[in-house]
N, C-alpha and C positions, 0 to 999 in steps of 0.2 A: 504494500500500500504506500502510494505517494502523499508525505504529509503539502500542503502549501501553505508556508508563513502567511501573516498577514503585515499589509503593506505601513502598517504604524502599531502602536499600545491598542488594545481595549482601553479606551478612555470611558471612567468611568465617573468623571466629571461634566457638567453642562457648562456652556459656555467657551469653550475653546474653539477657536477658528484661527484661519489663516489666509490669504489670499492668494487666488490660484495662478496667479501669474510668481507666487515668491519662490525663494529656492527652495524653499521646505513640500512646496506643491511636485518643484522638478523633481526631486529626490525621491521621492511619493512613487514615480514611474519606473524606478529601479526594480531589476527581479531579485531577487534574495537568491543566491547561487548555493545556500547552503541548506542541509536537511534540516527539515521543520521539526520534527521531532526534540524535544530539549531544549529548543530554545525561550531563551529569557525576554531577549531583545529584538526589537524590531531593526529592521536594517535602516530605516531611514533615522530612528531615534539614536542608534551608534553614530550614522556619520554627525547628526546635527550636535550631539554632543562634542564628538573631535572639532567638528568647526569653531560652537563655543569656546571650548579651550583655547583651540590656536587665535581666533579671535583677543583672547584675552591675555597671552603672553604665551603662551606652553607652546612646550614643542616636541620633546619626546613623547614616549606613548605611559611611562611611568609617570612625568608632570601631570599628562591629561588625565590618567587614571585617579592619580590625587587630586587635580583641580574639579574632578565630575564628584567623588564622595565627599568633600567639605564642602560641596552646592547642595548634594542631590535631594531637599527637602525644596529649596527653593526652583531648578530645576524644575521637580517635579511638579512645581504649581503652574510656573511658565509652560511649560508642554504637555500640562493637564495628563500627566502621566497618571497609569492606576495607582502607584505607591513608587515612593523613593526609593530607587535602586541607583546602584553607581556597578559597572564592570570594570572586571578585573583588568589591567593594561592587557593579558594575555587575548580576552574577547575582541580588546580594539584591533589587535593583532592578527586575528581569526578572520575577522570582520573583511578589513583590507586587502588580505592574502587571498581569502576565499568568498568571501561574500558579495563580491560586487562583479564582475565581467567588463575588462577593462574597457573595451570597444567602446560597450551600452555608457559606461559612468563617460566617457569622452565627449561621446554623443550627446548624453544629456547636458551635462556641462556645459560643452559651447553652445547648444539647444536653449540652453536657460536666457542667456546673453545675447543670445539671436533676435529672441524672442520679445527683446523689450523696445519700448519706445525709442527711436532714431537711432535702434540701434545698425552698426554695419554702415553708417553711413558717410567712416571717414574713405581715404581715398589709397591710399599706403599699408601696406602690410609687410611685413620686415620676418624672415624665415633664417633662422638661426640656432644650434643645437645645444645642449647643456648635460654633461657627464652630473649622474647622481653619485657623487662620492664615493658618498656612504655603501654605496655595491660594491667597489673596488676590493676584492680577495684580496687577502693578506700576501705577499709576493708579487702582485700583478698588477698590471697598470691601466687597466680597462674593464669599466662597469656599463652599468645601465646605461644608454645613450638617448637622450630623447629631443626629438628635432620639431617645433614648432614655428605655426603663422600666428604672426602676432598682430593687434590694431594697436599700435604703440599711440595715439590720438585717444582712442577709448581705452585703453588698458585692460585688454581682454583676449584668450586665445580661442583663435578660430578653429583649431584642431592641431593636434600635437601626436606623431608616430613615434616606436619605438625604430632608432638603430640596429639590425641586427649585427650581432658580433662578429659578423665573418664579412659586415660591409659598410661601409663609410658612408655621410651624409648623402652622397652623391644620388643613387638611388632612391634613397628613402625621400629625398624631396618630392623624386616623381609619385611617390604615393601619397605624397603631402600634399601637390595642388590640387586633389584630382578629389580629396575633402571641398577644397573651397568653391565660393563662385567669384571665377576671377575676374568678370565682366566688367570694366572700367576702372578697374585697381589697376595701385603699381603697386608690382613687385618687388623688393631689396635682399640682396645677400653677400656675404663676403664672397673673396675671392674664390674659394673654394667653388660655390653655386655657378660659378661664369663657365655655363656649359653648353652647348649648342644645343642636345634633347629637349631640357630645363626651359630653352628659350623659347624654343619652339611650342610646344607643350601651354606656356602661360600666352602667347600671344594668339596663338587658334581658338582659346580659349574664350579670347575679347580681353586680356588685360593686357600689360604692358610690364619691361622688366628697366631696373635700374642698375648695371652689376659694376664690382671693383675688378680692377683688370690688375693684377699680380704674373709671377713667376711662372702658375701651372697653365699658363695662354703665354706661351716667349713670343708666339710670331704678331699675335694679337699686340698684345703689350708693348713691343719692340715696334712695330707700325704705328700705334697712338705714339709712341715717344721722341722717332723721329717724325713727328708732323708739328708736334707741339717743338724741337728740338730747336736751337739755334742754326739757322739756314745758311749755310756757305753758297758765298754766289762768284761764276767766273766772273772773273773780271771786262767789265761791257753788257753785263746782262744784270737788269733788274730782281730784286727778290720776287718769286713768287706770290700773287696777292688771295690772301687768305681771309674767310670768312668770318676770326675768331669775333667772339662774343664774352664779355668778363664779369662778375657778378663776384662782390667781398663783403666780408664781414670782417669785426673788430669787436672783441670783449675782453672784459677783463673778471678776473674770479681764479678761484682757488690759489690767489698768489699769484698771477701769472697774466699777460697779456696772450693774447690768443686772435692771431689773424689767417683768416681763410681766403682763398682767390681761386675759383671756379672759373676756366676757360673752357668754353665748348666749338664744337665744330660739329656741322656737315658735311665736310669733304672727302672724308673715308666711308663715304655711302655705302657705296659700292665697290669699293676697294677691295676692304676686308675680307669680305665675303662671310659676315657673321648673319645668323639667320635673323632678317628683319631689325637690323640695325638702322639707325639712322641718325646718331648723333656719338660722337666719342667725346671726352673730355678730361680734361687736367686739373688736378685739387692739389694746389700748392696751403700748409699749412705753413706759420711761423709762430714760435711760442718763444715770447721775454717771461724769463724767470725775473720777476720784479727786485726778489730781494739783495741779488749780486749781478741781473743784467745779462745771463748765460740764455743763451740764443740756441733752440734745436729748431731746426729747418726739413722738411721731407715734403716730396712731392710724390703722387699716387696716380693712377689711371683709373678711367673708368668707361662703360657704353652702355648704352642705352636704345631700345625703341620708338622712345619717345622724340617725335620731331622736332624742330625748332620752335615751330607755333605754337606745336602744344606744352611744351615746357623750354623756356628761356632761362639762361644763365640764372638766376633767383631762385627758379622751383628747380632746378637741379641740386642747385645747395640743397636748400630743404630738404630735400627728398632724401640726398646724402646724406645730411645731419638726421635727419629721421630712423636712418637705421639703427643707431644707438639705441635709441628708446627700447628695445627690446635686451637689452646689456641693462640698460638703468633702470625702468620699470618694473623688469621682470624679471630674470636671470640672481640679478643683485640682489632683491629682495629676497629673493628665493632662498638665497644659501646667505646671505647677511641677515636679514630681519628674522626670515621663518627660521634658521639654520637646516636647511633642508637637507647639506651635507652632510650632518651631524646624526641623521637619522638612521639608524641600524637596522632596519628592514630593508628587507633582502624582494628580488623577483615582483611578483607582480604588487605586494603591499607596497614598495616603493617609489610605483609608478602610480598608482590609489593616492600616495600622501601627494605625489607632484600634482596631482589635479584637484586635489582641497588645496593647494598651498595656490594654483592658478583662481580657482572660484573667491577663495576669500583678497587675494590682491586684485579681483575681476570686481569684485562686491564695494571694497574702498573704495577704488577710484572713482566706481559708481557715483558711491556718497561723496565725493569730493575730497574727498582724502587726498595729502601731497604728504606728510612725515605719518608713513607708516606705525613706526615706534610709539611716536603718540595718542595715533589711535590704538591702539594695543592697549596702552594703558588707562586710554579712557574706558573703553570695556570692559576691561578688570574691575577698574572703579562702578561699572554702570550694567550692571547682569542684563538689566529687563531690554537693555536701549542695544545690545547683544544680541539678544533672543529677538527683538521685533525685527533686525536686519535678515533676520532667515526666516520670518513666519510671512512679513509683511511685503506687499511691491516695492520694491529697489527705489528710490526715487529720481 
C-alpha cells in the first residue's frame, strides 16, 4: 500500500490563511519524495521553517535545528501548526537529500518569481557558474558545480543546472538556455561562454548575446586586437578611416578611482566570421589607488550581436558592467552572507540549500532589501514580519 503525505499540518486551528500567489502557496505544489508512513512533518512546513531560520541568521542545519525548538510555541501559532514541534537537524537533513526532486523545487522556484507582478521584465540576464564548496572531498578539488541565469536588475534566478563532473560549463549552458525565454534578452558570460553553439542557440532563439573575448578564441581575440591596435601606415598613404565609437565612465569608491572606456566597432562584420556578430569592442579599464597613486591598467575584448542602433557605446558598458551583478548579488551572498560554503551537505541536499539560499536573496530584493546582513537581523529581531514574507504576496 502507497501511503500519500499530505501537502501541509492538519491544522487544527481556524483562522490561518495565506495568499496564493506567496511562496508558502509555491511550496504547497511540491511532491513529498518521501514514504508517508512515519512521518511527522509536512514537506512544505520543513522547508518554511529552514527559510525562517536562514531568514533570520542561521545557517547550518544544527543552528536551524536550535533556532526552530526555542521558537517552536510561537512558530507554531504563526503556521497554525497542530502543536509545537521542532525536528531534529537530522529531518532537515532527510528532508533536503530526499524529500524534494531537485528538477520540481527548480521549477517551482523560478515559477514562484515568474509569476509575480512585472516580473521578467528587465532586459539582461548574466549566466555564470559557482563551485559548492562545501562538496569538495577531502583530497580533491572538485564539487558540486552549479551554472545559473541570472536577472541581476531583479535579483532572481531564472533557472540554475547542475555541472556534470566529467564536463565543464561549456555544455551545460546549452541546457541552461533552453530553460529560459530568450526572446529580447541579452545575454552575458565570461570568457569561457564565447562559443559559436552558445551563440547561435541564444540568437535563433530571438535574444541576443554580449561575450568577453579572452585566450580560449586566439584568432577571434587576436583580430579584435589588431583592429583596435595602433595602425602602422607606409609612408604616403593615409591611416585607414574607422568607425570607432567611445563611451567612459569615472568613479570613485572603495579607495580607489576607477575609469572605464568602451570603444566599439562594426567593421569586423563580416570578417570574423563569428555567428551573427555585429559589433566587436574594446574595454580599456584604469584604476588610481588613491592612497599612494599606484596605477593598474588592462584592457579586455569583447563581441557582441547587438548592432550599432540597437546598443551604442553607453548600453554596451552597461551591459558589460551588468555582468557583475551576478558575482555581487548573488554568488557573494551566497557563500559570504548565507555561508553557503560552509554547508556540509553533500549531493542533492546541497543543491536543495543553493535554491532556498537563491529564493530567500530572490525574496529581499523583492522587499527592497540592499544590506543583506541587516535584514537578517531585523528578522531575528521581528518573527511575525519573517513569517508574513512567506505566507503573504511578495510586494
Amino acid at each position: 500500500m502507497k501511503y500519500t503525505p499530505l501537502s501541509f499540518e492538519v491544522n487544527l486551528k481556524e483562522g490561518f490563511y495565506f495568499a496564493m500567489d506567496s511562496l508558502f502557496s509555491a511550496l504547497c505544489t511540491l511532491h513529498d519524495q518521501r514514504d508517508a508512513r512515519g512521518l511527522r512533518y509536512a514537506l512544505v512546513t520543513v522547508l518554511v521553517l529552514i527559510i525562517l531560520a536562514k531568514l533570520s541568521g542561521q545557517d547550518g542545519l544544527r543552528g536551524i535545528a536550535q533556532w526552530v525548538r526555542l521558537r517552536k510555541e510561537k512558530l507554531a501559532e504563526a503556521l497554525a501548526l497542530s502543536k509545537p514541534q521542532a525536528p531534529h537537524a537530522t529531518t532537515y537533513s532527510r528532508v533536503l537529500n530526499h524529500g524534494v526532486e531537485i528538477d520540481e523545487f527548480e521549477q517551482v522556484a523560478n515559477g514562484f518569481f515568474a509569476g509575480l507582478p512585472d516580473a521578467g521584465q528587465s532586459t539582461v540576464i548574466n549566466l555564470d557558474g559557482k563551485t559548492l564548496r562545501g562538496t569538495i572531498p577531502a583530497g580533491q578539488t572538485r564539487g558540486q558545480h552549479l551554472l545559473a541565469a541570472y536577472l541581476p536588475e531583479e535579483g532572481w534566478v531564472l533557472a540554475e543546472v547542475e555541472v556534470d563532473g566529467k564536463e565543464n560549463e561549456i555544455p551545460a549552458s546549452l541546457r541552461l538556455v533552453k530553460y529560459v525565454d530568450l526572446r529580447d534578452k541579452i545575454i552575458t558570460g565570461d570568457a569561457l561562454l564565447t562559443q559559436r553553439e552558445l551563440s547561435i542557440q541564444i540568437v535563433e532563439a530571438g535574444g541576443e548575446y554580449v561575450w568577453r573575448v579572452k585566450d580560449n578564441q586566439p584568432q577571434l581575440e587576436h583580430d579584435i586586437a589588431a583592429l583596435f591596435g595602433q595602425e602602422v601606415c607606409t609612408p604616403g598613404f593615409s591611416p585607414c578611416e574607422k568607425d570607432f565609437q567611445t563611451a567612459s565612465t569615472c568613479e570613485k569608491g572603495h579607495g580607489r578611482l576607477e575609469q572605464r572606456i568602451l570603444t566599439a566597432s562594426s567593421m569586423l562584420q563580416d570578417y570574423v566570421k563569428w555567428p551573427y556578430a555585429a559589433q566587436v569592442f574594446q574595454i580599456e579599464r584604469r584604476f588610481v589607488r588613491i592612497s599612494d597613486g599606484h596605477v593598474l591598467h588592462e584592457i579586455g575584448y569583447g563581441i557582441t550581436s547587438l548592432t550599432a542602433q540597437e546598443a551604442n557605446p553607453e548600453r554596451l558598458l552597461q551591459v558589460v558592467r551588468q555582468h557583475w551583478g551576478i558575482e555581487n548579488g548573488l554568488h557573494y551572498r551566497r557563500d559570504d552572507t548565507l555561508r553557503e560554503d560552509r554547508c556540509r551537505l553533500r549531493g542533492q541536499g546541497a543543491h536543495a540549500m543553493a535554491v532556498i539560499n537563491n529564493l530567500i536573496l530572490g525574496l529581499l530584493r523583492r522587499s527592497g532589501v540592499v544590506n543583506v546582513p541587516d535584514a537578517r537581523r531585523y528578522y531575528e529581531a521581528n518573527l511575525q514580519d519573517a513569517v508574513n514574507l512567506a505566507l503573504l504576496s511578495p510586494p
